[in-house]
N, C-alpha and C positions, 0 to 999 in steps of 0.2 A: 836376705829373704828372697824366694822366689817368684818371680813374676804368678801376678792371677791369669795366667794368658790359657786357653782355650789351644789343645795341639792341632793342627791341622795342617792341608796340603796346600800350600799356596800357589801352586801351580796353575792352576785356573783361576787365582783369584787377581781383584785387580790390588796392585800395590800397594800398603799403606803409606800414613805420614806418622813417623818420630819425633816427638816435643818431651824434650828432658826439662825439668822445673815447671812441668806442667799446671801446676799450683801458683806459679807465680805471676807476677803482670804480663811480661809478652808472650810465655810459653799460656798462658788460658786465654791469651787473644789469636793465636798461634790453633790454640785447640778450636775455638770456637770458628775462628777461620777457616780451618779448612774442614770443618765438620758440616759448614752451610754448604761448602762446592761439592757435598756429597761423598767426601773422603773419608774412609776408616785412619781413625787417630788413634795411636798407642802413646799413654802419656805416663812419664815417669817422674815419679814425685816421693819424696819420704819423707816430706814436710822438714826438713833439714832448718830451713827459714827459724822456725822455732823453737832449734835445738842453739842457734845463734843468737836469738835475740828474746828466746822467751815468748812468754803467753802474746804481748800485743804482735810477732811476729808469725804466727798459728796462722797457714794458710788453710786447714781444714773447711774452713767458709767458703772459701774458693771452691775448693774440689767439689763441694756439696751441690753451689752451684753449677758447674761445671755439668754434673752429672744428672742436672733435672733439666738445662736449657739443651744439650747433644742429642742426637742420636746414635754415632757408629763413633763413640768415645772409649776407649777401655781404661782404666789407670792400673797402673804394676805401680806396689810401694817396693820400690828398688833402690839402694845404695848407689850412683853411678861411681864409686869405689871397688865396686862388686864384680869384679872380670867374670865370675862363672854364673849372674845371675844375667849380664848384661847377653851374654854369649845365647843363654836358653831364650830370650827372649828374639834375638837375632836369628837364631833357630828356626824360631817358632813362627817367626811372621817377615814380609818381604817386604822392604819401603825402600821408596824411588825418594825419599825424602826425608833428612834428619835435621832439625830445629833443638839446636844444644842451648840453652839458658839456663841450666842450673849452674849455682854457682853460690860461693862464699860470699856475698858481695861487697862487704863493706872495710878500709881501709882505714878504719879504727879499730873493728872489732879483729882485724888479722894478728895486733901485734898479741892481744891476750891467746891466739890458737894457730900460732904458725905452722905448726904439724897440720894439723885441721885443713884450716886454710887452701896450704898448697898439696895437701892431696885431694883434697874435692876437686880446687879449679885447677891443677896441671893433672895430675892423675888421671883423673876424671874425663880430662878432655882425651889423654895420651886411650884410656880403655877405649873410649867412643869412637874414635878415630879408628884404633884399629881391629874393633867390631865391624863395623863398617868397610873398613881394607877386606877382610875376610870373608864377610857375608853377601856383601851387594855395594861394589866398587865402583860402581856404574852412577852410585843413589848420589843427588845431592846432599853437601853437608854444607851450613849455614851453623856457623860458632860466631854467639856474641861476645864480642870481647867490650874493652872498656876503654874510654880515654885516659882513663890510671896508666897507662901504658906507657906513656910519654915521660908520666914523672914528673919534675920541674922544669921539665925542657921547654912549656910556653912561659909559665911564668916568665924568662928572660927576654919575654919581647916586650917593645918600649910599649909603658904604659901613660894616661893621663887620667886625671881623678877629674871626676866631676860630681856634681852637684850629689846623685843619689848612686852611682856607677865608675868603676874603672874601665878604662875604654883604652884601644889597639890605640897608639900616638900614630902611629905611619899609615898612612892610607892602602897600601898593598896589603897589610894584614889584617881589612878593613870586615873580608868575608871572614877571617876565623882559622883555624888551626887544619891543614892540610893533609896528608897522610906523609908527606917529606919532612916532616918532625921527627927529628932522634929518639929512640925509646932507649935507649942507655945512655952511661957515659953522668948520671942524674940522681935523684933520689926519687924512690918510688912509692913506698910504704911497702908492706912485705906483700897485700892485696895484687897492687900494682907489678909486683914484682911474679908474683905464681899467677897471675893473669897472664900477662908478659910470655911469660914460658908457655901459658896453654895459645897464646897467641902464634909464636913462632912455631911451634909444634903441629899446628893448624894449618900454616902455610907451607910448612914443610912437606908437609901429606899430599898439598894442593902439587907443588910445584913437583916435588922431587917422586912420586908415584904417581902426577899427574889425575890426581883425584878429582873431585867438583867440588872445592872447600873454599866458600866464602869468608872474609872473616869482617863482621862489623864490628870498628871500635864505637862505640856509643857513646853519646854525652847524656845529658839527662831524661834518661826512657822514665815515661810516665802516664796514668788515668788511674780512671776509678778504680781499678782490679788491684790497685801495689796495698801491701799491707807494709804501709811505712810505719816505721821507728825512727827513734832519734837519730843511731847511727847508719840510716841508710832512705833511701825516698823522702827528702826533702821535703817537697810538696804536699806529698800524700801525711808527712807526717805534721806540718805546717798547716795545714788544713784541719786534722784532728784537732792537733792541741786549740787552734782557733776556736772552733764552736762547741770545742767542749770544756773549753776557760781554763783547760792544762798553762803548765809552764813552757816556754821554748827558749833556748839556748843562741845566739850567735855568735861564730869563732869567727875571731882577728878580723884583718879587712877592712874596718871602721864597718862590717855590713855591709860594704858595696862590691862585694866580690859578683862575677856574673856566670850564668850558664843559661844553655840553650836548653830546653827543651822539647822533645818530640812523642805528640801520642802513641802508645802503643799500636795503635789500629794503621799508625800511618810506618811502622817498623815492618811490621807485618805486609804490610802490601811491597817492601822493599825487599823483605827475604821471597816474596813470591816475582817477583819481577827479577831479581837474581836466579832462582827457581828456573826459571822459563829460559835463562839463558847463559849459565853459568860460565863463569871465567877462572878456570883453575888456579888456586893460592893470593886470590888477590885480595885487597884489603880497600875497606872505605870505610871512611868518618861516618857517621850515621847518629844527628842530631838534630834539633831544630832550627839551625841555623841561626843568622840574626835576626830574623823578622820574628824568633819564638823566644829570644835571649830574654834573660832580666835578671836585677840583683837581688841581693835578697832583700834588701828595705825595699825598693820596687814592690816583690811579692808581698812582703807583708800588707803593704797599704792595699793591693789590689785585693787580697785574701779578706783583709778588713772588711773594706766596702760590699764584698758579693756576702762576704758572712754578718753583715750590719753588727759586727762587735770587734770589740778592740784584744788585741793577740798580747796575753800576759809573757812579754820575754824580756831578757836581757841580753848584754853587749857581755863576751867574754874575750878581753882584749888579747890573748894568743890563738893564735889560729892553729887547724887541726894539721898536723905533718904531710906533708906530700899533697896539700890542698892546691887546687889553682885558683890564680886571682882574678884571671879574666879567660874563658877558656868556653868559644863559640865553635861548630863545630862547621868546614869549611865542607860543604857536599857539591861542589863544583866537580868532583870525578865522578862519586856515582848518577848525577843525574848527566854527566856527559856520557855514560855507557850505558844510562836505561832512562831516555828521553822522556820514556810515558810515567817515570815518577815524579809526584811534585809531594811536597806539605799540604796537606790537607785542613789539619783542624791548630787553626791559628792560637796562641798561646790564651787570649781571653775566655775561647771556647773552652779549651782543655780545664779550667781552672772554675768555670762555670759549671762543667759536667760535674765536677769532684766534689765539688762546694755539696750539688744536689743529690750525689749518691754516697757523702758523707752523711747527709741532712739522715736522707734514707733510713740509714743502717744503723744510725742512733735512735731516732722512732722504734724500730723494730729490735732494739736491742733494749731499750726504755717497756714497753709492752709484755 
């Protein structure tokens, strides 16, 4: 399909920003960020989310809002599969700035659409990249990639079980999973694996044409904007099921598997502080660290108590393939090359926000 985009001379105009998955959690924090600093956003979205996951995956809600809180927002429903739509739009407008977050995401639902899969997320990323080489070589590119990346390769660090959590046994591995972790050589899931590809792919651009391509592996990106499912946003779909007395599922682990956690809002201040000072093809963990980590019996009780009712789930004693058991995400590089970032909204907050704009959207969806 062809971009809704308006032709015109960009020659006098000032630069825009690029946000692919614009619909989604950090691509509409992405949009709304830099729509407040006064920037024209072209956001590309084709609601894909719910061609994956079905009706509870329909980011339409998003874009909806999206396009009543902006001002200098546009949305193109664009395939990023699309080389000749992606191209007219690259055309049609100049950005000093590309924010890629669309993507397949989920590491269950890859083995039923392995085609799918890894033409969205390497394809996809392989078009974007070199729309970009072509158009405006100059722009910043910021590819979220994912801690799938790794594969099994942290699982193999020593572990100890405790009380409600798996925990690092060695104390050097005590911040979390570094960016000197193997991504081959492991098992991935196929997700992992066409991630993987649009990861190296990404840095390849970086190093080898000397591009401005960042590439954030993520651990778990999260708020209020995620339209979680079961096979993907955790939280957000943790929180559903919570206060709307749905069922919830938990694989393997005994339940005490962990991850860190990071708000969207604080992702975003990170691709912009990358933004401002880019380091061609490099790569950084990009999570909540330990101080935002928890397991999943952790969250449940936490999710309880802010949502005062108790989470109808149970224990499903095999855990999902390619899962990790302890897997905290170690930000000691990026904040050593961009000092002015830190974590922001500490995990109790993030989980407090959601609870209330959970609360929200069932009100107004009950009415």
């Amino acid at each position: 399909m062809a971009a809704c985009l308006p032709s015109c001379d960009t020659s006098s105009m000032a630069k825009s920003v690029l946000v692919t998955g614009s619909s989604g959690l950090i691509g509409s924090e992405a949009v709304e960020h830099f729509d407040r600093r006064g920037r024209r956003v072209v956001g590309i979205d084709n609601n894909m989310r719910r061609v994956f996951f079905g009706p509870p995956g329909d980011t339409l809600w998003n874009l909806r809002r999206l396009q009543s809180v902006t001002k200098q927002f546009t949305h193109a429903d664009i395939d990023i599969r699309d080389r000749a739509a992606l191209d007219e739009v690259f055309r049609k407008e100049e950005f000093d700035l590309i924010v890629h977050c669309a993507a397949q995401p989920s590491h269950d639902k890859a083995r039923e659409i392995p085609i799918l899969d890894f033409e969205v997320n390497a394809l996809g990323t392989v078009n974007l990249l070199e729309a970009t080489r072509q158009h405006c070589p100059e722009a910043v590119f910021v590819f979220i990639s994912t801690n799938k990346v790794y594969g099994d390769a942290p699982n193999e660090l020593p572990l100890k079980e405790l009380a409600t959590r798996w925990e690092y046994a060695r104390p050097e591995d005590y911040e979390g999973i570094d960016e000197t972790c193997r991504i081959d050589r492991t098992l991935h899931s196929l997700f992992g694996a066409s991630k993987a590809a649009a990861d190296l792919v990404a840095q390849e651009y970086g190093r080898y044409f000397k591009m401005n391509v960042g590439i954030f592996r993520g651990g778990c990106l999260t708020g209020p904007s995620h339209s979680g499912v079961e096979l993907h946003g955790f939280l957000s779909y943790l929180v559903k099921q919570t206060l709307s007395g749905g069922a919830y599922s938990v694989f393997g682990y005994k339940g005490k598997q962990v991850r860190d956690n990071i708000h969207s809002a604080d992702v975003v201040a990170a691709i912009e502080a990358f933004a401002a000072n880019p380091r061609p093809g490099e790569v950084y963990n990009l999570g909540g660290g330990r101080r935002n980590s928890v397991s999943m019996l952790e969250a449940i009780e936490k999710i309880e108590q802010l949502a005062e009712r108790k989470l109808n789930w149970r224990y499903v004693d095999e855990n999902r393939i390619g899962d990790h058991i302890c897997y905290i995400s170690n930000l000691q590089k990026f904040q050593s090359h961009y000092p002015g970032w830190r974590i922001t909204r500490p995990l109790d907050a993030i989980l407090d926000e959601m609870v209330s704009f959970q609360r929200t959207q069932m009100a107004r969806s009950a009415s």
